[in-house]
C-alpha positions as CSV (number, residue, x, y, z in Angstrom):
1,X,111.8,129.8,96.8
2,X,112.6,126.1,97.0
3,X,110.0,123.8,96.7
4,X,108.9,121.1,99.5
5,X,108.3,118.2,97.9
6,X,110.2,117.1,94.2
7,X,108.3,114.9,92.2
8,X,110.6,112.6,89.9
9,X,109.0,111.5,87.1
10,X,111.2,109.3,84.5
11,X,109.2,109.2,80.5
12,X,109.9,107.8,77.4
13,X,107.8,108.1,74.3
14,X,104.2,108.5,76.5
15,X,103.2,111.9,76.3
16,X,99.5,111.2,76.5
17,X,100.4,109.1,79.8
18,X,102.8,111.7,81.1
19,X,100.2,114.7,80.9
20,X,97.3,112.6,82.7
21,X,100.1,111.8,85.4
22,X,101.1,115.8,85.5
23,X,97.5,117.0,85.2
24,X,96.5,114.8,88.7
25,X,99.8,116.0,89.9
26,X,98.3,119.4,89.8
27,X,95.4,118.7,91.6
28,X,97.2,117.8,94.6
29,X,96.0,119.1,98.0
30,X,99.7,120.1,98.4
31,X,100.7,123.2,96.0
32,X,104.3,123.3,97.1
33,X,105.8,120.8,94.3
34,X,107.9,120.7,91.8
35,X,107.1,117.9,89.1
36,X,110.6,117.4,87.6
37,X,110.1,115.1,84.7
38,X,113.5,113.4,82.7
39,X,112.9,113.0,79.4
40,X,114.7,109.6,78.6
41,X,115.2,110.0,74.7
42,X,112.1,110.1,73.4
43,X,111.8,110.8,69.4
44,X,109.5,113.7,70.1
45,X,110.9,116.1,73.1
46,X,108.1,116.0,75.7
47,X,108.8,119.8,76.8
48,X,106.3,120.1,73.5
49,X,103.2,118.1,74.6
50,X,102.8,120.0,78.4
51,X,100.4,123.1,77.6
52,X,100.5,126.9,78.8
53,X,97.7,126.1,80.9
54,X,99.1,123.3,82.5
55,X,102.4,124.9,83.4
56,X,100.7,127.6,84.8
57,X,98.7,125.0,87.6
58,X,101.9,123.0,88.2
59,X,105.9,123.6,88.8
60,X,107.4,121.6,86.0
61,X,110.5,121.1,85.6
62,X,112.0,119.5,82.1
63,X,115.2,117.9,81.6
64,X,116.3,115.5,78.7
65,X,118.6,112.7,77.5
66,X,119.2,112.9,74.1
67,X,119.4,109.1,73.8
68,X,117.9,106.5,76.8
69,X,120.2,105.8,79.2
70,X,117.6,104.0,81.6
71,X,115.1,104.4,84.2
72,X,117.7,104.8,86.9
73,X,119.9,107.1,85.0
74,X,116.8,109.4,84.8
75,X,115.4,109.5,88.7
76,X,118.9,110.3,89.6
77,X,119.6,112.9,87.3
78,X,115.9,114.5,88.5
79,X,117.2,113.9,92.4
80,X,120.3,115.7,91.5
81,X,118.7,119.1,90.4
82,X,116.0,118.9,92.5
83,X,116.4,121.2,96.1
84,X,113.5,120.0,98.0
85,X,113.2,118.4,101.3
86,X,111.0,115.5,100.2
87,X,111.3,113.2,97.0
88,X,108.3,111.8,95.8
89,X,108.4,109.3,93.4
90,X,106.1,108.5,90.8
91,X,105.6,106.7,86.7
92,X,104.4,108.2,84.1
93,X,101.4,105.8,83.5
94,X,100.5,106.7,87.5
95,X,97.7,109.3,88.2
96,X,97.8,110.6,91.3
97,X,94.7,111.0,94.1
98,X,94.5,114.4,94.8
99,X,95.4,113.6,99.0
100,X,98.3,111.5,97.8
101,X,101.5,114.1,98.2
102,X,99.2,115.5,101.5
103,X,99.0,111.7,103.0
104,X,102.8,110.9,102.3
105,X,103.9,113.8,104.0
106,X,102.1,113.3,106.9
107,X,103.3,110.0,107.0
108,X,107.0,110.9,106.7
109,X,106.8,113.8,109.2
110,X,105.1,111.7,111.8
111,X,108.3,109.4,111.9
112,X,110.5,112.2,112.2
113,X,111.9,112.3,108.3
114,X,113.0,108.3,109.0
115,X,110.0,106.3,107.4
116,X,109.5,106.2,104.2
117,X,106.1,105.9,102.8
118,X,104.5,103.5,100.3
119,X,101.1,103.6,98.8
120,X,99.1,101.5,96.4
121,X,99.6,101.0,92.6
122,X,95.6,100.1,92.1
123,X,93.7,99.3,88.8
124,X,91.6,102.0,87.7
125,X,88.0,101.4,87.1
126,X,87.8,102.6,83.6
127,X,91.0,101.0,83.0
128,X,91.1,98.1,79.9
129,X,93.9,96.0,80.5
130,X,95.3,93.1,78.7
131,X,95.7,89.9,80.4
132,X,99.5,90.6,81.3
133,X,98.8,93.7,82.3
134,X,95.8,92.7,85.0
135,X,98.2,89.7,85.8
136,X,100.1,92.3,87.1
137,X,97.7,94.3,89.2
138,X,96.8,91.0,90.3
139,X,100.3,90.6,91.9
140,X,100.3,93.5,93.4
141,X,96.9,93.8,94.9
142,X,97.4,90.7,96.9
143,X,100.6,91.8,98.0
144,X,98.4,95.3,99.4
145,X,96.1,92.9,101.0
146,X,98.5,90.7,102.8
147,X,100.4,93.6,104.5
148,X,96.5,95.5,105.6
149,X,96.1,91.6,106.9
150,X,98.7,92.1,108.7
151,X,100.4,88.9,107.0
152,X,103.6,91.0,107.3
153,X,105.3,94.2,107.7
154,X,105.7,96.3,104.8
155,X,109.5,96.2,104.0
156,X,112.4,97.6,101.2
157,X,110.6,94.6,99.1
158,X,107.3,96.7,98.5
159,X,109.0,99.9,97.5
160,X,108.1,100.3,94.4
161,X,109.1,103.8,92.7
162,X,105.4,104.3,91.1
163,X,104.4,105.6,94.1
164,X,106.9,106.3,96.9
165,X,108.1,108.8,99.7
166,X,111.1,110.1,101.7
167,X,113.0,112.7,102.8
168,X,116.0,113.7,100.8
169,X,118.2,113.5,103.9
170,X,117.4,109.6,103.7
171,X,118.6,109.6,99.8
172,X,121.5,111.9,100.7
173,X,122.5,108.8,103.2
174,X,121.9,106.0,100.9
175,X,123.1,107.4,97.7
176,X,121.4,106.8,94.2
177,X,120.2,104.1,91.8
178,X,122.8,102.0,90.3
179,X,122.7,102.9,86.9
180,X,124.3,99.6,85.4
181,X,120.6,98.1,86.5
182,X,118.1,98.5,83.4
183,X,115.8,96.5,85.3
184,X,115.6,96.4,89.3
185,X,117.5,99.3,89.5
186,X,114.5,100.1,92.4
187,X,115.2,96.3,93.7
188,X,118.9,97.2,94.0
189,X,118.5,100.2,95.7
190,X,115.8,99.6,98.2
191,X,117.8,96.5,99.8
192,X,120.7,98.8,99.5
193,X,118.4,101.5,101.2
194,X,117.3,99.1,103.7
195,X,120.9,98.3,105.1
196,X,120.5,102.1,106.8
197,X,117.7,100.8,109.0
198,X,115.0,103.0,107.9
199,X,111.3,101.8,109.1
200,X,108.5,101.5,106.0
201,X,104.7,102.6,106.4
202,X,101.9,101.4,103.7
203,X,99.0,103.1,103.4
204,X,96.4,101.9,101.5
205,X,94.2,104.6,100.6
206,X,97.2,106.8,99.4
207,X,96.5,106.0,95.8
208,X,98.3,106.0,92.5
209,X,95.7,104.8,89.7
210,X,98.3,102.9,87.6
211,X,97.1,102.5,83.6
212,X,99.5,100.2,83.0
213,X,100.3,99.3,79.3
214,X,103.0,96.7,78.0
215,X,103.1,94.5,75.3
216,X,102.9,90.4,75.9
217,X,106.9,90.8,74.9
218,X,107.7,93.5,77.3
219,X,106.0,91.5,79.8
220,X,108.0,88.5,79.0
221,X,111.5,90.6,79.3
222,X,110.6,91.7,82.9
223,X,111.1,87.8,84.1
224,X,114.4,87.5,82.2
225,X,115.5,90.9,83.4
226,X,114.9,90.3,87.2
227,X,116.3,86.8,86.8
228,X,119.8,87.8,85.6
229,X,119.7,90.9,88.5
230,X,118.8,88.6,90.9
231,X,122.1,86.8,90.2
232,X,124.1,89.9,90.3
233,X,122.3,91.2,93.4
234,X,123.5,87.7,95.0
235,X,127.0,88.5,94.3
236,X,127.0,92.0,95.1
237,X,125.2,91.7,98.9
238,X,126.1,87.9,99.7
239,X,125.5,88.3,103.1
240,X,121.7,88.6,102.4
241,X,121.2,85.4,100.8
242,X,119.3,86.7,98.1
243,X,119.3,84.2,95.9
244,X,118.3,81.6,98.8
245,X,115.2,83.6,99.8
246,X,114.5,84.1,96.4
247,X,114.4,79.8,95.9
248,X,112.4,79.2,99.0
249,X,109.5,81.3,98.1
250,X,109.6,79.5,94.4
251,X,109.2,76.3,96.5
252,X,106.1,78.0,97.9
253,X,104.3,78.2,94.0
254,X,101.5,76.2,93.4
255,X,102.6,72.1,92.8
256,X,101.3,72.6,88.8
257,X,103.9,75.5,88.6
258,X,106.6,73.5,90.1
259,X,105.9,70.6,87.9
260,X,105.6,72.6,84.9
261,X,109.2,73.8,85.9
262,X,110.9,70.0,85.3
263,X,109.2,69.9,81.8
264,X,110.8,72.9,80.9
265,X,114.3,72.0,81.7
266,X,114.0,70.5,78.3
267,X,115.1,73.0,75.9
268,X,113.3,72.3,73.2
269,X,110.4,72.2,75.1
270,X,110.5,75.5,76.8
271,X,109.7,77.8,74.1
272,X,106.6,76.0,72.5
273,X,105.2,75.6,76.4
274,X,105.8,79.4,77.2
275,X,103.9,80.0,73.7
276,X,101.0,77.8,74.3
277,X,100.3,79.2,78.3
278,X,100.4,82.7,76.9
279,X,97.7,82.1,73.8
280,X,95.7,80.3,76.0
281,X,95.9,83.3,78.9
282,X,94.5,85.3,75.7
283,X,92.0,83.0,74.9
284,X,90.9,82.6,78.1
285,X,90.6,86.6,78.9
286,X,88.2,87.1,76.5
287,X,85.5,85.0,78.1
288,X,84.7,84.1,81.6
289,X,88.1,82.5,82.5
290,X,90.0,85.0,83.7
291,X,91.1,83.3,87.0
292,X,92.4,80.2,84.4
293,X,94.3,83.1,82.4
294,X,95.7,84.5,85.3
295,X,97.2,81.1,86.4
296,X,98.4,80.0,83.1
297,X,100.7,83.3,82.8
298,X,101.6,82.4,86.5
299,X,103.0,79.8,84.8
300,X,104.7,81.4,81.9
301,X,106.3,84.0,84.2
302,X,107.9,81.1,86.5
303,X,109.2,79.3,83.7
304,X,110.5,82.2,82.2
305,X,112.3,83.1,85.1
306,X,113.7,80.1,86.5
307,X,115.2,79.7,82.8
308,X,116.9,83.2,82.8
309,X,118.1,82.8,86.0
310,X,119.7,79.3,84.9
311,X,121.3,80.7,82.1
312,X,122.3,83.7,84.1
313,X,124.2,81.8,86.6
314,X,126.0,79.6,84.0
315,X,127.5,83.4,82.4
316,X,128.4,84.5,86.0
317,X,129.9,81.1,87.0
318,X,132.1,81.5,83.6
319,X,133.3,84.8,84.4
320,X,134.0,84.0,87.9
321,X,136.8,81.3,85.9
322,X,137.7,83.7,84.0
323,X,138.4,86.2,86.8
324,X,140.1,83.6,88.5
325,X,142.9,83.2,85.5
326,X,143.0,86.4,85.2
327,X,141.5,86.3,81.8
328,X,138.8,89.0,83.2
329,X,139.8,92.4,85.4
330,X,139.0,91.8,88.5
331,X,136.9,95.5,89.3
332,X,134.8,94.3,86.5
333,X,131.3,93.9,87.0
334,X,128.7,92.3,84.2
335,X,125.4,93.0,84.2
336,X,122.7,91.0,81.9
């Protein structure tokens, strides 16, 4: 019998995170899931860390890429096998409240299969993050607390795939992620998504405890990724402007950040000032400055951005001439 709800659950190389996220997936409230997890090339195969025991409290399905081909590659290729009417999505590092499958659903079947639901990636009490990491939380806590405000409607821009909703006759419309997108591939696809008119509910007590872990590195590539995305995302749906919305909320940053951006126009000075923000966020996170540490990696991320983005629009604007002199086929489309 066909389950109702798929869970897709993209992992690489966590199995510790993966079975915490499958253990409060079988806790749910809801029984009738299927937790279809894609192994995305891990060294060890992560069939071998999920126990007897577990399997037999939770519908798990397995598959595996041999070698990583991406985080988009891997929710498609679980929403391909997958037969049930709703699609949950949700990260490895995300434990699930027990209510959260129950208060999606509800959700979704209230609008009549057209909304798609959006919960809360929240920091976990017992949760030890480093100062990137709560930077992070950070962001997307005061995002939650605008929309409850009622600052704004939640939108496409706060679907995040860590803990999200739908009805497969919404992804049967839409079509998948775009797997040329390592990063944003959920960017790409919710304004894609969005173009189909479908209305977006936030619910703040529909919880995903997120136990967030990256590296000060990782943290740093997630600016630079976005930054040369954004550029494509430009090109591929002018008509939205992106890149335009995108500049008017950077003019909305705090007057230090935007005057730490003119200093870092100078190469040579970029690197050392990105180095010295992010020691000092470390410094800083040990003690009692945490609001300091969370600003000076504000900081760091904006400079980090605005200098991929800069660079990414010099390689686009290059193979736009290129295009144009036939030196590049025109069906062609490059990706950072």
């Amino acid at each position: 019998m066909s389950p109702l709800v798929d869970v897709v659950i993209p992992t690489r190389d966590r199995p510790e995170a993966l079975v915490e996220c499958l253990e409060a997936l079988s806790r749910q409230t809801v029984s009738d899931i299927d937790a279809i997890v894609v192994d995305d090339g891990s060294e060890r195969r992560m069939e071998e860390v999920l126990t007897a025991d577990l399997r037999s409290r939770l519908s798990i399905t397995v598959l595996r890429h041999p070698v990583s081909r991406g985080p988009a590659a891997a929710r498609n290729r679980a929403v391909r096998h997958g037969v049930g009417r709703y699609v949950a999505f949700v990260d490895d590092d995300v434990r699930a409240a027990p209510n959260l499958i129950e208060r999606h659903l509800a959700v979704v079947q209230a609008g009549g299969d057209r909304v798609i639901s959006i919960g809360p990636l929240s920091a976990p009490a017992d949760w030890m993050p480093t100062p990137w990491n709560r930077w992070e939380a950070l962001q997307l806590e005061a995002e939650y607390d605008r929309m409850v405000a009622g600052q704004y409607e939640p939108s496409w821009r706060q679907f995040h795939t860590g803990n999200a909703f739908l009805a497969r006759r919404v992804l049967d419309a839409v079509g998948t992620f775009d797997e040329r997108f390592t990063r944003a591939e959920d960017v790409e696809f919710e304004l894609r998504m969005s173009l189909h008119g479908p209305q977006f509910a936030f619910t703040a007590d529909d919880v995903g405890w997120h136990y967030a872990n990256r590296t000060q590195e990782t943290w740093l590539r997630i600016p630079r990724a976005y930054a040369g995305f954004d550029v494509v995302l430009d090109r591929m749906h002018p008509r939205l402007q992106w890149l335009e919305t995108v500049r008017r909320e950077r003019q909305q940053r705090h007057p230090i950040v935007r005057g730490a951006r003119i200093l870092s126009r100078i190469p040579r000075l970029h690197d050392p000032a990105v180095a010295v923000l992010t020691a000092g966020a470390r410094c800083l996170h040990r003690g009692f400055g945490i609001s300091l540490s969370m600003a000076l990696l504000s900081v760091a991320f904006d400079l980090e951005y605005g200098a991929a983005q800069r660079r990414a629009a010099r390689v686009q604007l290059r193979e736009d001439e290129d295009r144009d002199t036939g030196a590049v086929p025109t069906e062609r489309l490059q990706l950072p």
